[in-house]
Structure formats: structure tokens, C-alpha cells
C-alpha positions as CSV (number, residue, x, y, z in Angstrom):
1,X,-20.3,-8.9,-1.9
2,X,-17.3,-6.6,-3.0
3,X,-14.3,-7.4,-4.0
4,X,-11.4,-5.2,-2.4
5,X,-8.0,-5.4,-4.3
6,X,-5.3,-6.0,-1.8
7,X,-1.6,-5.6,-3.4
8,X,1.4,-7.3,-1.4
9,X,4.8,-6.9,-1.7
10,X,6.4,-9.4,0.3
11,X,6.5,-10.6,4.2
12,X,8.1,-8.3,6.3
13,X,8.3,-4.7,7.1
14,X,11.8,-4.4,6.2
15,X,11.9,-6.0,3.0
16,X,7.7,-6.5,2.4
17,X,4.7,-5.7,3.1
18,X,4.2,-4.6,7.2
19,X,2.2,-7.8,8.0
20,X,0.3,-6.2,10.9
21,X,-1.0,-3.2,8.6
22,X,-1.5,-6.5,6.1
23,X,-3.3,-8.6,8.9
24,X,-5.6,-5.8,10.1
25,X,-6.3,-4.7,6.1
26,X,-7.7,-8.2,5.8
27,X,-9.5,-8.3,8.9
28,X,-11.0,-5.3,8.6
29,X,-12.3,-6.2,4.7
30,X,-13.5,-9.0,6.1
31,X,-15.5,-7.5,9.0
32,X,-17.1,-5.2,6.8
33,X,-18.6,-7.7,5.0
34,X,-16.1,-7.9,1.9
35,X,-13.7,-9.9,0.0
36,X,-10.0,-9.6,-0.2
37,X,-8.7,-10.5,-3.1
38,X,-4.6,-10.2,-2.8
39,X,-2.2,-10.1,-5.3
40,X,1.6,-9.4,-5.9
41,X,4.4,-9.0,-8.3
42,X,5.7,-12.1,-9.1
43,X,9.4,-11.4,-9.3
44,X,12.5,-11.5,-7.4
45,X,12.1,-8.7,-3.8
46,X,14.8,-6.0,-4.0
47,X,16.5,-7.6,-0.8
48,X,15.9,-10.1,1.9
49,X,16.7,-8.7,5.3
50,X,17.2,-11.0,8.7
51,X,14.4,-9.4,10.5
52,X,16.0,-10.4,14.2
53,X,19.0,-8.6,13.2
54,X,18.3,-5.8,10.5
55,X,21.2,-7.1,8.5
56,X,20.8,-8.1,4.9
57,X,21.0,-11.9,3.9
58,X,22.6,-13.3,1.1
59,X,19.9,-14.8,-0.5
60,X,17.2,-14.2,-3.0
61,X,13.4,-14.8,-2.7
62,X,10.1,-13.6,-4.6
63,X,7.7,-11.2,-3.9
64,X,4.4,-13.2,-5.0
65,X,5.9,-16.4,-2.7
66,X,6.8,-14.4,0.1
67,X,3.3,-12.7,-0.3
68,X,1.7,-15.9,-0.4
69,X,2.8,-16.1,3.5
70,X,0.4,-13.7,4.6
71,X,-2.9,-14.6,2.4
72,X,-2.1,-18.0,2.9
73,X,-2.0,-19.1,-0.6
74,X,-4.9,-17.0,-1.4
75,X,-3.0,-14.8,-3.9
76,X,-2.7,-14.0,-7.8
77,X,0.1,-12.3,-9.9
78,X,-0.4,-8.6,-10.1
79,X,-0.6,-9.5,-13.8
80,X,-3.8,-11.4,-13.3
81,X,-5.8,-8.2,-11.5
82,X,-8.5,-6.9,-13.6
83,X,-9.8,-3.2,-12.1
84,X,-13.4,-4.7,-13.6
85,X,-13.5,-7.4,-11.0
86,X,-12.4,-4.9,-8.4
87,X,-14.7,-2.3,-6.4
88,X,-11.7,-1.2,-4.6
89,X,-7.7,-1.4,-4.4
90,X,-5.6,-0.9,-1.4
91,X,-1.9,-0.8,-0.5
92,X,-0.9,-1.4,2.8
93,X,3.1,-0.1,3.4
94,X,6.1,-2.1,4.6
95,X,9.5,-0.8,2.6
96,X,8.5,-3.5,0.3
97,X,6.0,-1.0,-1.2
98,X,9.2,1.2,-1.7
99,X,11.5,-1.3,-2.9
100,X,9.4,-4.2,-5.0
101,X,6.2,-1.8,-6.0
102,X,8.4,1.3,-6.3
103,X,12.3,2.4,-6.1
104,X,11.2,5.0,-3.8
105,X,14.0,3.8,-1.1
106,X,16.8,4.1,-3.3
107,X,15.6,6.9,-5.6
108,X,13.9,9.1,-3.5
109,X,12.0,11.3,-6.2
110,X,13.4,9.6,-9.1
111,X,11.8,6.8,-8.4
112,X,10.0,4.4,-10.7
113,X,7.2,2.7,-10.3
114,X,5.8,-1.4,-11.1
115,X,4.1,-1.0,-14.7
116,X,1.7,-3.5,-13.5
117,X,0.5,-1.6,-10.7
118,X,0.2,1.5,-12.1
119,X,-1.7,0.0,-15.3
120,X,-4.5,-1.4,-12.0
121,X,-4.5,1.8,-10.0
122,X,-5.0,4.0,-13.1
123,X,-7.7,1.6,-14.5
124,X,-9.2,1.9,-10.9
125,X,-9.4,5.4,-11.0
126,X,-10.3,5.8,-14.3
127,X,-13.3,3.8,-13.3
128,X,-13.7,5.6,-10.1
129,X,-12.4,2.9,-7.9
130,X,-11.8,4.5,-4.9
131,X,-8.0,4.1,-3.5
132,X,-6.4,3.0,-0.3
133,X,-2.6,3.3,0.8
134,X,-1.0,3.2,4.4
135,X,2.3,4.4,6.1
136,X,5.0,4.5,3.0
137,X,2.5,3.1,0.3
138,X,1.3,6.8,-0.1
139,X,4.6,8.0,-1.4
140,X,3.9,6.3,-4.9
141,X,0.6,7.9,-5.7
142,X,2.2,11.0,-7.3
143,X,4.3,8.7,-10.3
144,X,1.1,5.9,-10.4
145,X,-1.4,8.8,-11.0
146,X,0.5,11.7,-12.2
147,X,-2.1,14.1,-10.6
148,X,-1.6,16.8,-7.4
149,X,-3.3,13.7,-5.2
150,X,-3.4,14.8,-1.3
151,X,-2.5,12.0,1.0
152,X,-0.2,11.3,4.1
153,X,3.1,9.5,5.0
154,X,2.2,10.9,8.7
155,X,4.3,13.8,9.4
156,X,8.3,12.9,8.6
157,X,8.9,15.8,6.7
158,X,11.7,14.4,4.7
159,X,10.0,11.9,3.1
160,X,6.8,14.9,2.5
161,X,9.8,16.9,0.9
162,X,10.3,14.1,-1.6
163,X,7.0,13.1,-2.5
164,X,6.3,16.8,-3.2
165,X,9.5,17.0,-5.3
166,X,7.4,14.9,-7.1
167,X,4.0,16.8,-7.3
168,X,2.2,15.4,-4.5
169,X,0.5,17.0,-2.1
170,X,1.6,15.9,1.8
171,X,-1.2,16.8,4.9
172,X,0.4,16.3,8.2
173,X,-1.8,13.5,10.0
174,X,-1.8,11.4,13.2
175,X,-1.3,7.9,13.6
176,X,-5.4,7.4,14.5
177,X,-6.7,9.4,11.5
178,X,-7.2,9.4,7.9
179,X,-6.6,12.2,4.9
180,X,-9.2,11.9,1.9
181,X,-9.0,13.4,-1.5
182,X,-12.1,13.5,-2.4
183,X,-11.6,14.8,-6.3
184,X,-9.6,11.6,-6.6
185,X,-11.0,9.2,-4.3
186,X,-7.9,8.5,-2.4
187,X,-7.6,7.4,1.5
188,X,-4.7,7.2,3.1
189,X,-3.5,7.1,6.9
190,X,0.4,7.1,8.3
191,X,0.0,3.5,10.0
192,X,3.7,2.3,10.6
193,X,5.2,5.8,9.8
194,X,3.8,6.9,13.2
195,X,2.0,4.2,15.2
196,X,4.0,2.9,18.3
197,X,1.9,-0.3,18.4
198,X,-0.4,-2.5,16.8
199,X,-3.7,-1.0,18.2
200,X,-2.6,2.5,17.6
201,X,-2.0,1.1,13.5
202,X,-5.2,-0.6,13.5
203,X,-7.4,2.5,14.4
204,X,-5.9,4.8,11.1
205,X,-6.3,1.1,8.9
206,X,-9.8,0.4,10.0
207,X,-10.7,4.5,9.5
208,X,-9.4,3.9,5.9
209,X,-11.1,0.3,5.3
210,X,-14.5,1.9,6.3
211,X,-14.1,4.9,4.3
212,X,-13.1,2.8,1.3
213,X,-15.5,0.8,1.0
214,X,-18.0,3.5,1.8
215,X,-17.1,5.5,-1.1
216,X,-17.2,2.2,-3.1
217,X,-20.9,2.6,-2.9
């Protein structure tokens, strides 16, 4: 059975991972006939925000616990993944992919990236892992991989403007579709950037599952 890296950063859209794009990445591994094997930072999230409200709370909380919330306890440090157990690694969005994985919310282009995930998802590719990110997730490729990668936010062009500040190359996409780099073996789709509802996320997430693991082959 393979083993599909899934990398978490929190529980939340606003300050974590997007749990649908989360749930559906699961369900979809698992409906393939694959294993999900999650893991996250274990440190403190870059903010907790009241998600009835949009206002920021006063509190701290940590990524890997929070993360723990949507595998139900099924999880391991990002320090603990090994790209040799792996056949696969993907990143669904959430701003907690750019605000515990990267500083992409706060730094735009400048941002930096989590050591420990860019040691697994240049390990992964080294190996030729194929790689899967969704809605903002895609914005980190270009400082974990330090190659032109093609991929999709969806179509803001803003936040294309940035990521090609930072030598990415952005491809306008709809919500129900998916944009492959086949030199790298990268899949992404815009998920959350565009979808207006859960089905219309779940079709670009279960294009990108299935290509995924096809090219894990």
C-alpha cells in the first residue's frame, strides 16, 4: 500500500490547515487505496484566531496539537518524516501553510520557509517523489525547491505577482482543475483560493490525489 505524506499546519483555515481541503485530502488517499500518514511542526502557530469572529485571541497553542484535531491523533512531528517511507507528500492550504510552514503572510516574497519541510520536500524530489499542494500551499514551492516550478494559487493575481517575485512560475486555473509540472513532478489546484463550496474544493483535491498517486507509480 502507499504511504502518502500529509503535512498539517494547524485546525483552521484562518490560523491552520483548511480542514475541508484536509478532510477530503484524507478521504480521497484513502479511497484510492492509500495510507495517510500526517505530520506537523511541533511548535507554537503564529496566531490563534476566533474563527466565529475573525478576531485574534490572546492565547497561544501548537501546531502539531492543533493538527492532531484533524488526524485524530494519528500524527508525527515533521521531524520524524523520513522521504524513504514516503511514496508521496502533499500540502493542503489554510493560512497556516503561510504562517506556521512559511512567513508567506507577513513577508510576501521575503518569506522563509520551515527547515524541516523543506529538508522532506527536497528529499522527496530528489527521490522523485511526486508533490502535491492546494489553494495557498503552492506559494512555498519556489523557496522549498529553489527551481522555476509551475503551479497555481488559482488566479488572484497579487499573490501570482509575489510568488513570481520569487521565481515561480504562476498558470491561471479554475477551482475544478489541476496544473502539473511534469519536469518536477508537482500537482497543484487553487482549492480554497477559488472554490465557493465544499464540492466545488473537493473536485480540484480529488484531481490532484489521483494524479499524485498516479505518478507515484
Amino acid at each position: 500500500m502507499k504511504k502518502i505524506g500529509v503535512i498539517l499546519s494547524g485546525c483552521g483555515v484562518y490560523d491552520g490547515s483548511e480542514i475541508h481541503e484536509a478532510v477530503i485530502t484524507l478521504l480521497a488517499i484513502a479511497r484510492q487505496g492509500a495510507e495517510a500518514v500526517c505530520f506537523a511542526p511541533d511548535k507554537p502557530q503564529h496566531d490563534v484566531i476566533n474563527h466565529l469572529t475573525g478576531e485574534p485571541l490572546a492565547e497561544s497553542r501548537n501546531v502539531l496539537v492543533e493538527s492532531a484535531r484533524i488526524a485524530r491523533g494519528q500524527i508525527r512531528p515533521l521531524s520524524a518524516a523520513n522521504s524513504s517511507e514516503l511514496d508521496a507528500l502533499i500540502v493542503p492550504g489554510g493560512f497556516g501553510a503561510a504562517k506556521n510552514l512559511c512567513d508567506f503572510a507577513s513577508a510576501g516574497s521575503d518569506y522563509q520557509v520551515d527547515a524541516q519541510l523543506k529538508q522532506l520536500v527536497q528529499a522527496c524530489h530528489a527521490a522523485g517523489k511526486p508533490l502535491g499542494f492546494m489553494c495557498i500551499a503552492p506559494a512555498m514551492l519556489p523557496g522549498l525547491l529553489a527551481l522555476p516550478v509551475r503551479f497555481t494559487i488559482g488566479t488572484d493575481p497579487d499573490t501570482a505577482e509575489a510568488i513570481e517575485a520569487r521565481g515561480g512560475e504562476h498558470v491561471p486555473c479554475p477551482v475544478d482543475d489541476i496544473v502539473v509540472d511534469e519536469e518536477h513532478n508537482v500537482v497543484t489546484t487553487p482549492a480554497y483560493m477559488l472554490a465557493e463550496n465544499i464540492a466545488e474544493a473537493a473536485t480540484g483535491i480529488e484531481k490532484l490525489v489521483a494524479r499524485v498517486l498516479a505518478l507515484s507509480a
